[in-house]
MARBA-451407 format. One record per residue (C-alpha): x, y, z. Coordinates in steps of 0.02 Angstrom, whole numbers, plus 50000, padded with zeros to 5 digits. Each point is the difference from the previous one (the first is absolute). Layout:
// residues N
XYZ;...
//
This chain:
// residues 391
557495523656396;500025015550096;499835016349977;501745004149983;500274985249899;500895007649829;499494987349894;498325004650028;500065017549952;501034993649858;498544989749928;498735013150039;500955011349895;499884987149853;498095000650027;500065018949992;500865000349833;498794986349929;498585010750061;499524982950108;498625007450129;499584983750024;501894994950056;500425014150085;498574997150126;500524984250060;501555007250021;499555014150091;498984986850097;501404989050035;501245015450073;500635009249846;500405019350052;499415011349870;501155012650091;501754990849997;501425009449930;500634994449839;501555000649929;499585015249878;499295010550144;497974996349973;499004987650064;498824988449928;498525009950048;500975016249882;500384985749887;498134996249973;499445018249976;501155000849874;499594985249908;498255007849957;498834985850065;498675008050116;499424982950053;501724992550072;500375019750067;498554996450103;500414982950097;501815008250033;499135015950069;498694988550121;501554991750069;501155018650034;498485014150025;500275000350170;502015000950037;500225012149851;500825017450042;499665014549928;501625000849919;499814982549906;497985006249967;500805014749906;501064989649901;498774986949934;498825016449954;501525005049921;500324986149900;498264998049954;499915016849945;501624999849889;499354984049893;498365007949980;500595015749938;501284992649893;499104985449919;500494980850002;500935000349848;500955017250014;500114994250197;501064982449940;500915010549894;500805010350142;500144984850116;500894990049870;500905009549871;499404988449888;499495007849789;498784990249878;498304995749975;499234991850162;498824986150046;498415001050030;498744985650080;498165002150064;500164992350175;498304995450103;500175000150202;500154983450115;498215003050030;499315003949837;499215016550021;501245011149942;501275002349843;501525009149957;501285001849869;501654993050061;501595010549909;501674989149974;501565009649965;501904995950022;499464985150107;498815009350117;498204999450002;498685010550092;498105001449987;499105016049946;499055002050147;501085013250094;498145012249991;499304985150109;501554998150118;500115018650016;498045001850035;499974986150133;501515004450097;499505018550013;497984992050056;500874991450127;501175012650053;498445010950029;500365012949847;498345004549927;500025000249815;498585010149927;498494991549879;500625010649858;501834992650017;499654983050027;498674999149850;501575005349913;501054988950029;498504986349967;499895007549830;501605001149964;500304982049966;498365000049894;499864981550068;498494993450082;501024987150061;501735005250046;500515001450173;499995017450007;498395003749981;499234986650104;501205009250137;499465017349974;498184995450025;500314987050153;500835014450096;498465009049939;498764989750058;500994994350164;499725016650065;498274997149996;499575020850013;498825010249882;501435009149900;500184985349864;498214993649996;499355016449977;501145000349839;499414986549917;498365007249932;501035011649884;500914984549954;498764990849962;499145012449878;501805003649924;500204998649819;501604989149994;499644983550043;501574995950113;499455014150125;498224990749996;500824983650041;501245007850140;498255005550075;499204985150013;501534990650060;500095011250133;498074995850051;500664981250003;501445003150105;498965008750114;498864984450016;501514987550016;501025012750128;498344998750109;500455014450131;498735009350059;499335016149916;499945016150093;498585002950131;498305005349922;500584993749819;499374983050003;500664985249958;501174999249836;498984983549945;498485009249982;500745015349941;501174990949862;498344989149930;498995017849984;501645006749893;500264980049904;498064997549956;499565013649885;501735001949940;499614981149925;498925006249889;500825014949929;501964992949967;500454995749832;501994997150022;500104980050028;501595001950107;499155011750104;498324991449996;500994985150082;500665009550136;498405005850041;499234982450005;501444994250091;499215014050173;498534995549981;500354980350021;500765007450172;498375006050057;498674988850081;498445002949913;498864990449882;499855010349868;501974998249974;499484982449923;498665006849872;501295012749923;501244985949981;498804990449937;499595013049837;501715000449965;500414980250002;499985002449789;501105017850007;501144998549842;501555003750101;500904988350128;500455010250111;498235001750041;499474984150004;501274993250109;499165010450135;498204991349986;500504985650106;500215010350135;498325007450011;499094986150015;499414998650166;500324981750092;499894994650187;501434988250041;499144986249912;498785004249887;499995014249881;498235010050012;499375004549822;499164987249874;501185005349860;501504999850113;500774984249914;499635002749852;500835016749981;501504989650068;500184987149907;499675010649841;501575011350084;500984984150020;499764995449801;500705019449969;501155001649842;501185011650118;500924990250124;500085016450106;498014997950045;500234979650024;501445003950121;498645013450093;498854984150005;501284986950072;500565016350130;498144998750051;499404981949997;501544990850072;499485008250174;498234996250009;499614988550138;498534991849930;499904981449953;499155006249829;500214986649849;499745017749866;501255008950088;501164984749995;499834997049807;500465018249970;501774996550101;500194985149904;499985010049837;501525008350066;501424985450026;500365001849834;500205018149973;501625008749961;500405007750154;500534990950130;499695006950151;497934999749924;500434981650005;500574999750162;498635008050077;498684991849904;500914984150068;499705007950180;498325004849981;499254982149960;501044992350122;499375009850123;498214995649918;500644981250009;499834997449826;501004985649929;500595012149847;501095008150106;501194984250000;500325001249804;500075018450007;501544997350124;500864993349884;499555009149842;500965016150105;501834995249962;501485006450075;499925012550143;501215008450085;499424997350194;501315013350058;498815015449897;498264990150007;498774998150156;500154983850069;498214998650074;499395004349836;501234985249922;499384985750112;498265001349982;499694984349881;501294989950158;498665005750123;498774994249906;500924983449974;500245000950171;498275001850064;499114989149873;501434985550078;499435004050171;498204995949948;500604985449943;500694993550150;498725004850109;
//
């Protein structure tokens, strides 16, 4: 297919609509225009603002930044700024003349990091995320938001977890100046506990941008673990207790590990789905004497949320440990399937003869929306333990 090639732009439009980042990068990949005219007078890349979806906005934008003029820069600002201002609901109603209740879904990104609410209405649908869309295309167009105005519209969606505030504090922390950090103090000591938790995900993204911090400052790793430490101690919101966890398991230092270990019993989840993280490990071996024992307690959890944080953890380790591998085991039968899958993957990369069974407790998979490498890992192992064979 070339660039040019209709059909192309056709199916990337498909993968707009569906809010298919995933898609719509291969296609972009494989020649897809983001810029070709369409019938109606947009383009796919207008198309994608529109549909709300910060995430497949994004891969559209990385494919067109540089051949955009200013006219067609002021038009997706435009457009951005219309369906922000207007709302995804009162927005559909304009676009499609449509009356009556609408639809309303929770929708989680290819990736899994973000969430939005996707609105359907006369046959249209469009995530909520125009905040997000309108905050990343005026980063990238070089408009500078202020702190004040992009903690609003974090706050606005009162949703730790909804694309628009993940996107108001990445463009935060990707400018990697004092302005925001020196907010977050205030934050942290705020009396509403969403402000709290808007600070400290702003000290993770910091850590996780990783650009460097203005000359004379020092480094945001040490700077974020003197703000994280103490601030252990003193929250009492769980949600925001988690997020604070979460930075510190981004910073390399061994007292990280002794504060996850005195919460490995906290009464809420979301908290103890964070301990496996802070245990520190080489590549093969994990360091502390209670190390395995805190995991495999984790891995019996009654909240498949902290089991799933165990799996995420364990199914990468690259040591040939027998405790390690009888904690993935526990997993091929659990619920979830992609927990199965990668608990599958993690012993046959340990060569453990579980993995083989586990293959086929998985089920049915879609290969087309799965990762393949992830998939084969019991066939390698077949694979390698036949080569042994042979040899």
């Amino acid at each position: 297919m070339t660039e040019a090639d209709p059909e192309t732009t056709d199916a990337l439009c498909l993968a707009v609509a569906a809010f298919d980042g995933r898609r719509a990068d291969a296609l972009l990949d494989a020649g897809a225009d983001p810029l070709r005219p369409l019938p109606d007078g947009s383009t796919p890349l207008l198309r994608a603002v529109a549909s709300g979806n910060a995430g497949v906005t994004v891969a559209l934008l990385r494919h067109a930044e540089g051949r955009l003029t200013k006219e067609e820069r002021t038009a997706l600002l435009a457009c951005a700024r219309h369906w922000y201002e207007t709302g995804a609901e009162a927005g559909l109603r304009l676009a499609t003349g449509a009356t009556g209740p609408v639809e309303s879904r929770r929708f989680v990104d290819d990736f899994g990091v973000t969430e939005y609410n996707v609105i359907t209405l006369g046959g249209m649908s469009v995530c909520d995320g125009h905040s997000a869309v309108l905050t990343r295309l005026e980063a990238t167009f070089g408009l500078r938001r202020s702190f004040s105005d992009l903690l609003a519209r974090a706050l606005a969606c009162a949703d730790g977890k909804h694309a628009d505030w993940w996107e108001a504090a990445a463009v935060l922390a990707e400018r990697s100046d004092m302005e925001a950090w020196d907010a977050t103090p205030a934050l942290r000591s705020d009396t509403d506990p969403l402000r709290r938790r808007f600070a400290a995900d702003l000290v993770w993204y910091f850590l996780i941008v990783d650009r460097p911090a203005p000359s004379g400052e020092g480094s945001w790793e040490r700077r974020a673990f003197d703000v994280l430490l103490p601030w252990i101690a003193e929250e009492t919101d769980p949600a925001v207790l988690a997020s604070v966890l979460r930075g510190l398991n981004s910073v390399d230092d061994p007292r990280v590990e002794e504060v996850g270990l005195s919460l490995r019993t906290h009464p809420d989840p979301r908290v103890r789905v964070q301990v496996a993280s802070t245990l520190n490990r080489t590549r093969y071996a994990y360091t502390h004497p209670e190390a395995l024992e805190v995991l495999a307690a984790l891995g019996r959890d009654l909240d498949a949320r902290v089991r799933a944080g165990v799996c995420e953890v364990l199914y990468q380790f690259e040591g040939r440990c027998p405790a390690v591998a009888d904690i993935l085991a526990e997993f091929l039968d659990e619920k979830d399937q992609l927990v199965r899958i990668k608990a599958v993957s993690g012993l046959a990369d340990a060569d453990d003869p579980r993995c083989v069974e586990g293959a086929r407790l998985i089920g049915p998979v879609d290969r087309a929306d799965a990762d393949g490498w992830l998939l084969d890992a019991a066939e390698r192992y077949a694979q390698r333990r036949a080569a042994a064979a042979g040899s």
